[in-house]
C-alpha positions in Angstrom: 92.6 142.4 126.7 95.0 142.6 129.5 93.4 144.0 132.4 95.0 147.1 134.5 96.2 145.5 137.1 98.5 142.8 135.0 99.6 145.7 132.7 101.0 148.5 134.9 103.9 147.3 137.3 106.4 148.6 139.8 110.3 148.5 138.7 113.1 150.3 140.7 115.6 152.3 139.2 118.2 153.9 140.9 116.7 153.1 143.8 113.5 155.2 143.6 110.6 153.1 142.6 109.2 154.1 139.1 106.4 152.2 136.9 105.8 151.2 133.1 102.5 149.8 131.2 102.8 146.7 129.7 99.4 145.9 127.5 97.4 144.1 124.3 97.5 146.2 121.5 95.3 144.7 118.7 96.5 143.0 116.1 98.1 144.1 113.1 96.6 144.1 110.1 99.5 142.8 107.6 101.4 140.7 110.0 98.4 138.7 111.8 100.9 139.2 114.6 99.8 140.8 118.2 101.0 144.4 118.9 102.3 144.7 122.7 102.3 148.2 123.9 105.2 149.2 126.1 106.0 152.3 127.9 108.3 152.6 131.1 109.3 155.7 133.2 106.4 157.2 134.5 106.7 158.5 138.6 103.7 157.7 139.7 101.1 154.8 139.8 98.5 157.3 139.0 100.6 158.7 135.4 100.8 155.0 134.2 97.1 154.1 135.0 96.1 157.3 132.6 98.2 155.9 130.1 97.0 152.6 130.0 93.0 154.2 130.1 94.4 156.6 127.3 95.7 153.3 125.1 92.7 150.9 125.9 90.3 153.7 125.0 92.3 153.6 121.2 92.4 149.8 121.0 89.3 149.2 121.6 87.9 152.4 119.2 90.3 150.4 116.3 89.4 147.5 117.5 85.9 148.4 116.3 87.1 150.3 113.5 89.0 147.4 112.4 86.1 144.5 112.9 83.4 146.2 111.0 86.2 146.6 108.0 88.0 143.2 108.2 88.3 141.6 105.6 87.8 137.8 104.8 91.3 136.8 105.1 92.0 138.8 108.9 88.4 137.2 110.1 89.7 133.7 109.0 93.6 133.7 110.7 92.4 136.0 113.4 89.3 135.1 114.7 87.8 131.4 112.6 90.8 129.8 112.1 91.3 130.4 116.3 87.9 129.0 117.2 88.1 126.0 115.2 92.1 125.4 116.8 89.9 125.5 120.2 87.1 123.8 119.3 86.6 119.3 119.9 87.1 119.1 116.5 89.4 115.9 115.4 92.6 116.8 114.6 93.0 114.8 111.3 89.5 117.0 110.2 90.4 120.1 111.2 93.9 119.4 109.1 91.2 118.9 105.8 89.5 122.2 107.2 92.2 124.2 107.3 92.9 122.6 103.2 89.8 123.9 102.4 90.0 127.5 103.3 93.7 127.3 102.3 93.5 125.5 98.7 89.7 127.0 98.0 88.0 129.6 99.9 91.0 131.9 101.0 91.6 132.4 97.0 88.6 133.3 96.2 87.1 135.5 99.2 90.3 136.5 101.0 90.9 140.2 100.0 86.8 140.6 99.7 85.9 142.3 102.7 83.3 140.1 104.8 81.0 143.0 105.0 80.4 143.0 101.1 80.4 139.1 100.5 77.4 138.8 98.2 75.0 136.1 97.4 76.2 136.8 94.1 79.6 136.4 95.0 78.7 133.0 96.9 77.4 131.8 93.0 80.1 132.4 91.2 82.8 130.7 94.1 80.1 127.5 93.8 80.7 127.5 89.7 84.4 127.8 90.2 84.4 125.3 92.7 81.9 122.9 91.1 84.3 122.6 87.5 87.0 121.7 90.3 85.7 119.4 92.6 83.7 115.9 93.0 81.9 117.6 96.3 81.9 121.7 96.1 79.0 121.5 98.6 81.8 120.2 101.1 83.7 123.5 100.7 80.5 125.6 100.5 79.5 124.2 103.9 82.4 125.3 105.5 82.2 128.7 103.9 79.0 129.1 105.5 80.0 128.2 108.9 82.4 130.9 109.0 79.9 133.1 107.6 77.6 132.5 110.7 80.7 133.0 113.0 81.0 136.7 110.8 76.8 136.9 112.0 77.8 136.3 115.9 80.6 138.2 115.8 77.9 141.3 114.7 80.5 142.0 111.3 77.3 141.0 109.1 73.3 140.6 109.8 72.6 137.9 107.6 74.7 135.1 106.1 74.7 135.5 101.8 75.5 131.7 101.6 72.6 129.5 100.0 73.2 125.8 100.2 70.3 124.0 98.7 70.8 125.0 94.7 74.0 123.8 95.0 73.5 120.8 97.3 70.7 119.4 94.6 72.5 120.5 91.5 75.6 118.0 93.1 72.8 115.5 94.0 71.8 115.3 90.0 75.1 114.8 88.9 75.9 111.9 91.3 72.9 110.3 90.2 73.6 111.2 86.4 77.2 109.9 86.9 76.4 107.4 89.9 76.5 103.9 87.8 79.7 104.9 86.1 81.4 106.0 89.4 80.4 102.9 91.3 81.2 100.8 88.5 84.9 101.8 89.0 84.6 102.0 93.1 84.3 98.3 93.9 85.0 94.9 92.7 81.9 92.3 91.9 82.1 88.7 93.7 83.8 87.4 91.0 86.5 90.3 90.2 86.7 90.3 94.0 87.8 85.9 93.5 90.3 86.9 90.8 91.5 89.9 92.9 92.5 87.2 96.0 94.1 84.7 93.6 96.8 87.1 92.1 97.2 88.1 95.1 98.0 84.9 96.8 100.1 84.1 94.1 102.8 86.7 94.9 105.6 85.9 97.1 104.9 89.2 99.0 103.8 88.0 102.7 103.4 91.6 104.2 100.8 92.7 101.2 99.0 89.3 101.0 98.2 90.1 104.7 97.3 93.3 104.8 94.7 93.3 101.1 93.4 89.6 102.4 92.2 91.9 105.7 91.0 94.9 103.7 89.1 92.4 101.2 87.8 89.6 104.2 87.4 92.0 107.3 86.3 95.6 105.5 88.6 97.4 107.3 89.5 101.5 106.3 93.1 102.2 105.8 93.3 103.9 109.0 91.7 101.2 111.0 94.6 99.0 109.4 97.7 100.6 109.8 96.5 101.3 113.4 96.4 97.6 114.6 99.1 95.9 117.0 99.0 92.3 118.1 97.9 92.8 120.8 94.3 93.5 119.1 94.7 90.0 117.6 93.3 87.4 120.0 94.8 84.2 118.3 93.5 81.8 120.0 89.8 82.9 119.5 90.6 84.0 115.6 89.1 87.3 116.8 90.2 90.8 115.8 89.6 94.2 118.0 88.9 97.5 115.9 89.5 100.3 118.6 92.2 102.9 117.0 92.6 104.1 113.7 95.6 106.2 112.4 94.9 109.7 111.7 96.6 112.7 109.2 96.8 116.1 110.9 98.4 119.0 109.7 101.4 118.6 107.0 100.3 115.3 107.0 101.8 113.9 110.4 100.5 111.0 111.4 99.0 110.4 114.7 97.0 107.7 116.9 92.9 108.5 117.1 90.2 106.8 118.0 87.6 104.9 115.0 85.4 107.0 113.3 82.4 106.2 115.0 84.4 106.2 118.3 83.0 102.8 119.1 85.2 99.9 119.5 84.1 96.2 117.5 85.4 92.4 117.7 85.3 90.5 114.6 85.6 87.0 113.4 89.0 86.2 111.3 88.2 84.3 108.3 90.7 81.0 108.3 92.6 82.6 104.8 93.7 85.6 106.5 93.9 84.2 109.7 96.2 81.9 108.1 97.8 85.1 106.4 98.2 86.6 109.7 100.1 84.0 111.4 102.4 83.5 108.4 103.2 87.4 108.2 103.8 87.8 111.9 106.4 84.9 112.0 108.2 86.7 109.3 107.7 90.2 110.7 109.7 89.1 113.3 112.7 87.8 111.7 112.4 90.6 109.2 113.3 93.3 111.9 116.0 91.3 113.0 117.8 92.1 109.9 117.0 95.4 109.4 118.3 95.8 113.8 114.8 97.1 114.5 113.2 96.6 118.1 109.9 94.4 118.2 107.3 96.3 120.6 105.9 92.9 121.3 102.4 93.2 121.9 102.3 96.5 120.7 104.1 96.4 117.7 102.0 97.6 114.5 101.1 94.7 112.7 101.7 96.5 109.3 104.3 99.2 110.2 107.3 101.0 107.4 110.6 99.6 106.7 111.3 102.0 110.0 109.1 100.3 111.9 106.7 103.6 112.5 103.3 104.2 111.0 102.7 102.8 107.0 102.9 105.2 104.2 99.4 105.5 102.5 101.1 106.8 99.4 103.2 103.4 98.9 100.2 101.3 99.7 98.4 103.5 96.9 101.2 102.8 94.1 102.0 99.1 95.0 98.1 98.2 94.5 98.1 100.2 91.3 101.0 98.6 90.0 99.4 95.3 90.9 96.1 96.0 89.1 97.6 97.2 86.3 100.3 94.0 85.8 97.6 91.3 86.2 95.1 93.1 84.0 92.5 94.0 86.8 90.2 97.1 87.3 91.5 100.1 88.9 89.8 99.6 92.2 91.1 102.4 94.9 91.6 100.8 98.3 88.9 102.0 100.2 87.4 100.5 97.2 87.9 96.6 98.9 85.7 97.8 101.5 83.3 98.4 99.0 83.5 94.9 97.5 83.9 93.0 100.6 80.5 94.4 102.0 79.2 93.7 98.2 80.5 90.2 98.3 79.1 89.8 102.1 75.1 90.9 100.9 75.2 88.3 98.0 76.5 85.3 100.1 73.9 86.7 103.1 71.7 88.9 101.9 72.4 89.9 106.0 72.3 93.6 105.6 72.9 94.3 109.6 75.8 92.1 109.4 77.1 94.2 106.8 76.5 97.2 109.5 78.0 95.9 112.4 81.1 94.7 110.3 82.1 97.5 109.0 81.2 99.8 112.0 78.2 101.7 110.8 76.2 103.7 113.6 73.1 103.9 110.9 72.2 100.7 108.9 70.6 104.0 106.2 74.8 104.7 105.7 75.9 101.0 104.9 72.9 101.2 102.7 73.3 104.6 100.8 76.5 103.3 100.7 75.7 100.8 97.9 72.7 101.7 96.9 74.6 102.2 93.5 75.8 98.9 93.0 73.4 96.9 94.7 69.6 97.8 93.3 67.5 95.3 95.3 68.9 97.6 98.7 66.5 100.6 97.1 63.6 98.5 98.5 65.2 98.5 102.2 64.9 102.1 102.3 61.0 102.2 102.3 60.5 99.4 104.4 
C-alpha cells in the first residue's frame, strides 16, 4: 500500500501551487496487473489527503472482498507464485515449480475458488494426476504448500489436502513395479564392460570423454557440463566437483552450485584420465577451426559447437542412437551413475566410498538408491 505521504504531491501550475494523489489500487482481477489511482487538481493539501483516505478506505474494503473470494488461479500469480519468486529457493527448482502449477495444478484447480477446494476435490486431482505421472505425490506436495500459504493468509481454516493415501498408494506401486524399473535404470558390471568397449571403439574423442567420466567418476549431467580445466589438476590425476549447470525458466541455462552445495576431489581413473588428455589436445585445435576463443583455464571442458553450455537434448539422442546401433539396453544417462556406483559395490563392497563419490550427504540415499538392484544393501539398513 503506498503510504500518504508518497501518494499525495505538490505540482505547480500556472504558477499557483496545486496537488494530485498518486496511490496502489489493488489488483485487477482479469489482468493480474496492478491498478494505479491517479487524480490531479485539487487546491489544497487537505482536499487530496480526503481523497486518498476516501480511496484507501475502498481498496482495502475490496481488498478484503476480493481475498475471501479469490479464486485458485489469482491466489497462485498474485500472492504464491510471488512468495516463492522471493523465497531462497534454487532457481533451476523453482523453474520445475512453476511447471507444476502450470502443466498440472492450474488446470485442475484454477477457476475453483480456494475457499471451496474440497478434500474431495483434492482425490479426484490425485487420480487424474496418478494415471499421468511416475510421482503425483510430487505435484500433490506442492499443492499443499500453497494450500498452507491460503491457511496464513486467513482465506481458509484448514488445509483439504491429505498426503499419506496417496504417498503409500505410490509407495506400492514402486515396489510392485521396482524390479522392472531398475532393471531398465542401470547397466550390470558386465553390460557396464560392453558399454565402455563400443564406446572406445568410435572415433568420437569428445563423447568417449565425456560417457568414460559419467561411467568411471559417477558424475550427474549437470555436474558434467559444468566443469572447466581448471577443475582438472593433471598432474595429481585429481578432479574438483564444485559447480553444476542448472535449467531455470524456459530452460536457460545458468551456473549453480552442486546439489548438496558441498564441493569433492576425486581420483581420475588412468582410462579417462587418458581420455581427458586426448580430448583436450583436440578441443583445442577444434576451436581453431571453427574461429572460437579458448577461455584457457576456464574453458568448459565439454561445451556446444558455440562454445557455451552443452545441449542435454543432443547428449540424450546421440546415446540413444548409440544403444540402439550396437544392440545395448536402453540405459538413460543418469542411468551410468547408477551402474558405475553398481559396478563400484561389487569390486568393493565399500558402501561409504560409493557415498563420498557420488556426493551423498546421507549414506541411507546412496543406499535407497539401489536398494532395487542390489539386494544384499536391504541388510545395511538395519544394521
Amino acid at each position: 500500500m503506498t503510504t500518504m505521504d508518497k501518494a499525495v504531491k505538490e505540482y505547480m501550475k500556472r504558477g499557483v501551487p496545486h496537488y494530485m494523489v498518486k496511490m496502489y489500487g489493488g489488483i485487477d482481477p482479469y489482468t493480474k496487473k496492478q491498478i494505479d489511482i491517479t487524480k490531479r487538481g485539487f487546491k489544497t493539501k487537505t482536499e487530496a489527503k480526503a481523497f486518498y483516505t476516501k480511496k484507501q478506505a475502498g481498496v482495502l474494503q475490496k481488498s478484503a472482498t476480493d481475498i475471501s473470494n479469490i479464486t485458485f488461479e489469482q491466489f497462485y500469480h498474485n500472492h504464491y507464485e510471488k512468495y516463492l519468486e522471493k523465497s531462497s529457493i534454487e532457481k533451476s527448482t523453482l523453474g520445475k515449480i512453476k511447471g507444476m502449477f502450470k502443466n498440472h495444478i492450474l488446470p485442475f484447480y484454477g477457476n475453483l475458488k480456494v475457499k471451496n477446494i474440497s478434500y474431495p476435490d483434492t482425490l479426484r486431482s490425485f487420480e487424474v494426476w496418478d494415471k499421468k505421472l511416475k510421482r503425483p505425490s510430487k505435484v500433490a506436495s506442492e499443492l499443499n504448500k500453497c494450500l498452507v500459504h491460503a491457511v496464513n493468509y486467513g482465506i481458509i481454516s484448514k488445509n483439504p489436502v491429505d498426503l499419506e493415501e496417496l504417498r503409500s498408494n505410490e509407495k506400492m506401486a514402486l515396489r510392485k513395479n521396482g524390479n522392472k524399473q531398475t532393471e531398465k535404470l542401470f547397466y550390470t558390471p558386465d553390460e557396464l564392460e560392453v558399454f565402455i568397449q563400443k564406446l572406445k571403439a568410435t572415433d568420437d574423442i569428445s563423447k568417449i570423454a565425456i560417457f568414460l567420466v559419467l561411467v568411471n567418476l559417477g558424475l550427474r549431467k549437470g555436474g558434467l557440463f559444468a566443469l572447466q580445466w581448471q577443475d582438472i589438476d593433471l598432474q595429481n590425476k585429481k578432479i574438483l566437483i564444485h559447480q553444476a549447470i542448472g535449467t531455470a525458466e524456459r530452460n536457460k541455462p545458468y551456473i549453480k552450485s552442486t546439489k548438496n552445495t558441498e564441493e569433492r576431489t576425486l581420483d581420475i581413473d588412468e582410462e579417462t584420465f587418458q581420455a581427458l588428455l586426448k580430448w583436450k589436445e583436440y578441443q583445442a585445435e577444434q576451436l581453431k577451426w571453427q574461429n572460437l576463443e579458448h577461455q584457457g583455464s576456464e574453458q568448459f571442458i565439454f561445451p556446444n559447437n558455440k562454445n557455451t553450455f552443452y545441449n542435454n537434448c543432443k547428449l540424450n539422442a546421440w546415446l540413444k542412437k548409440f544403444q540402439i546401433q550396437h544392440g545395448l539396453k536402453l540405459v538413460p544417462i543418469h542411468g551410468l551413475r547408477h551402474s558405475c556406483a553398481s559396478r563400484i559395490y561389487y569390486q568393493t563392497k565399500d558402501v561409504k566410498f560409493i557415498q563420498s563419490l557420488l556426493g551423498h550427504s546421507k549414506i541411507a540415499t546412496t543406499i535407497d538408491t539401489y536398494i532395487h538392484c542390489i539386494p544384499e544393501l536391504h541388510t545395511l539398513l538395519d544394521e
